[in-house]
N, C-alpha and C positions, 0 to 999 in steps of 0.2 A: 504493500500500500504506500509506502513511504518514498519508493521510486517512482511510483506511478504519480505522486500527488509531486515529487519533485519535477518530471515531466512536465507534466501540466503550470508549474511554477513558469516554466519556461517559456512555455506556448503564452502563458497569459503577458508576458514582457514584451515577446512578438504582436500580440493583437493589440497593449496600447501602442505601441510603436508604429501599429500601424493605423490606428485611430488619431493618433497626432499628424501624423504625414497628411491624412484627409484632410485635417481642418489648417494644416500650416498650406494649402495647396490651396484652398478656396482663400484665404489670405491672400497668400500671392498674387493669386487674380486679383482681389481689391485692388492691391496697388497697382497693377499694371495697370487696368482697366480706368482706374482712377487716374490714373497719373496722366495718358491719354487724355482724357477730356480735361485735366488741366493745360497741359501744351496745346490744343484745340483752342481753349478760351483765351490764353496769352496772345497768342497767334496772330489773333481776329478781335478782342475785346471790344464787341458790339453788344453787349449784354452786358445788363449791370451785377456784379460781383455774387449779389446773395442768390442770382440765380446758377452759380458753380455749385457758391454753397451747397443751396439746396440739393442740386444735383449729384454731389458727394455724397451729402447725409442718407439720399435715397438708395443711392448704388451699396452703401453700406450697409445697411438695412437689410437688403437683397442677400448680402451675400451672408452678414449674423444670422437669416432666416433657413441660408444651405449648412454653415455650421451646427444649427442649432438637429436638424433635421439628420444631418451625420452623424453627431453624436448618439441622437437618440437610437435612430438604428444600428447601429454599431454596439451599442449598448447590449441591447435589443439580443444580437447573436450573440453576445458571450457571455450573458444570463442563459440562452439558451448551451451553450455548449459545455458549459458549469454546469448547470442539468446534468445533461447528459455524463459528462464525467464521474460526478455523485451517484447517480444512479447506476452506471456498471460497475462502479468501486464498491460501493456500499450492494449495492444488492438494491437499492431502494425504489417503491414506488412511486417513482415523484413527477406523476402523470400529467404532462404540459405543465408545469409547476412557472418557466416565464413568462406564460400568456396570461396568468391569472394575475400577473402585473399589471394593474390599470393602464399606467403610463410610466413614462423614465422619467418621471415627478417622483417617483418612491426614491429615486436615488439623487444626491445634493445637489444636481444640476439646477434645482429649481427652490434649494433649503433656504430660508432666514424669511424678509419681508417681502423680495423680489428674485427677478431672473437673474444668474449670474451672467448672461453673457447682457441684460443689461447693466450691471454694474461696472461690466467692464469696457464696455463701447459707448455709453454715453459722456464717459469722462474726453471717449476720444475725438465724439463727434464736436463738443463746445472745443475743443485744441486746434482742431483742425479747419474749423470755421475762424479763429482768430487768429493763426497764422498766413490762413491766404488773404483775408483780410489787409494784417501787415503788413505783406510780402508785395502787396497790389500800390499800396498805398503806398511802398517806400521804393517802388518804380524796381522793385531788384526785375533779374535778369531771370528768365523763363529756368536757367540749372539750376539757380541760388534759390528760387522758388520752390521746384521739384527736390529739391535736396532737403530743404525746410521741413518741408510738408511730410514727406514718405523717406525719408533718409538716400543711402548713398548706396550703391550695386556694390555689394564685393565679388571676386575672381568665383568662390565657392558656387556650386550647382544642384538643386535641390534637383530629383526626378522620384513622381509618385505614378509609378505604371508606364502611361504611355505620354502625362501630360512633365514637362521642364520650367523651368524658375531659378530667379538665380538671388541666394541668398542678401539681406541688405542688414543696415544697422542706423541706428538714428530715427530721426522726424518721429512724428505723432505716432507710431504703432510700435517705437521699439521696447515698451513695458508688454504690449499686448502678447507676444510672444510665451512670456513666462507665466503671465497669467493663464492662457489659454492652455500651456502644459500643465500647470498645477491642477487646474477644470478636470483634465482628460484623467490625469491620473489620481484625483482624489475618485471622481464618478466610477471609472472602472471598478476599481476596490472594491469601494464599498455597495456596490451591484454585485460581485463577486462575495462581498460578505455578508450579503441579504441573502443570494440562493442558499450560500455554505451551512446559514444559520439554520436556516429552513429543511435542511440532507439531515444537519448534525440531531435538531428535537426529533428524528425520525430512524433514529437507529439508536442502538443499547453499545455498539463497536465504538464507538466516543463517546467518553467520560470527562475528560478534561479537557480544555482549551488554554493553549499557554499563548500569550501575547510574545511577538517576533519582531522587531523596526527595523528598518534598512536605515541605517548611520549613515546618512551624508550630510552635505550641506542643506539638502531641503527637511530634514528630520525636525517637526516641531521638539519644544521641549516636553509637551504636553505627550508624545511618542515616547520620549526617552524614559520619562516615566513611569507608562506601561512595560515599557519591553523587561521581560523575564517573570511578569505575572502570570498568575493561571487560573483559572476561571472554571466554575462547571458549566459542563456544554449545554444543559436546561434552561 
């Protein structure tokens, strides 16, 4: 059991890995996508400013709506494939056990007063509305503009499948990054430790649960804490 659940340790490192690549790839577009229609308006500025604006905040919007939608799906299979692994380890009958998930509201995508990907995109869209603002008003040059706004292309090459991007650093989304990793892999988890919980009150084969943290630099202290407790699995 103890290989098989290490196996599966493994797999699960693979599928967020590749649940971030998703949502860092629909990023990408933003900026590309975005970034276009600001050299389009520099270009030509026959249009007064808050109509970019808005045109940004909307394109944005569009694409929080494809992340948000990836995730959930994404979710979505490895609740299912948890399943599935629980139940031929364990022996257990845990009949469609992800669908009886309402929604990926049961997991923190959606925890405290609001949405986390609004929490994390509205700080972006008031930034990014006062920077081209600025950037307009202080006559800079269509690069210094584009650099402001979406930061600066480095050599590095992102590719998810069949679609390429090429990594950057700076302007208004360079927090968005680490936030949106933290999103992907707190959600995964603790979807992973909704099914687990759900396998473990269904079998007499586990009896304890010992709390485990991966030490790195993103380890709250509040982890540190726990790690080396142990718990009954009821």
């Amino acid at each position: 059991m103890l290989d098989e659940l290490f196996k599966r340790s493994i797999i699960m490192v693979r599928e967020e890995k590749g649940i971030w690549y998703q949502m860092y790839r629909i990023l990408l577009q933003f900026r590309e996508e975005a970034t276009g229609r600001v050299f389009r308006f520099l270009r030509g500025q026959v249009a007064p400013v808050r109509t970019l604006q808005d045109s940004l905040s909307s394109l944005l919007d569009d694409k929080v709506q494809q992340m948000m939608k990836s995730l959930q799906s994404q979710l979505r299979l490895i609740a299912e494939r948890e399943s599935a692994f629980w139940k031929k380890t364990l022996g257990l009958p845990l009949k469609n056990y992800p669908r009886k998930l309402s929604s990926v509201n049961d997991a923190p995508l959606y925890s405290g007063s609001g949405n986390w990907f609004t929490k994390i995109f509205e700080p972006v869209k008031k930034r990014m509305r006062k920077i081209v603002q600025y950037s307009i008003s202080q006559n800079h040059s269509i690069d210094q503009t584009l650099d402001k706004v979406f930061g600066k292309d480095l050599p590095k090459e992102i590719k998810v499948k069949t679609w390429r991007g090429t990594e950057f650093q700076g302007g208004v989304l360079a927090k968005v990054r680490k936030s949106l990793q933290t999103l992907v892999t707190t959600s995964t988890y603790e979807m992973v430790s909704k099914v687990r919980k759900f396998a473990y009150a269904r079998t007499d084969r586990v009896t304890a649960l010992r709390s485990v943290s991966v030490w790195d630099t993103r380890t709250t202290s509040l982890c540190q804490e726990y790690n080396g407790l142990t718990f009954d699995s009821k």
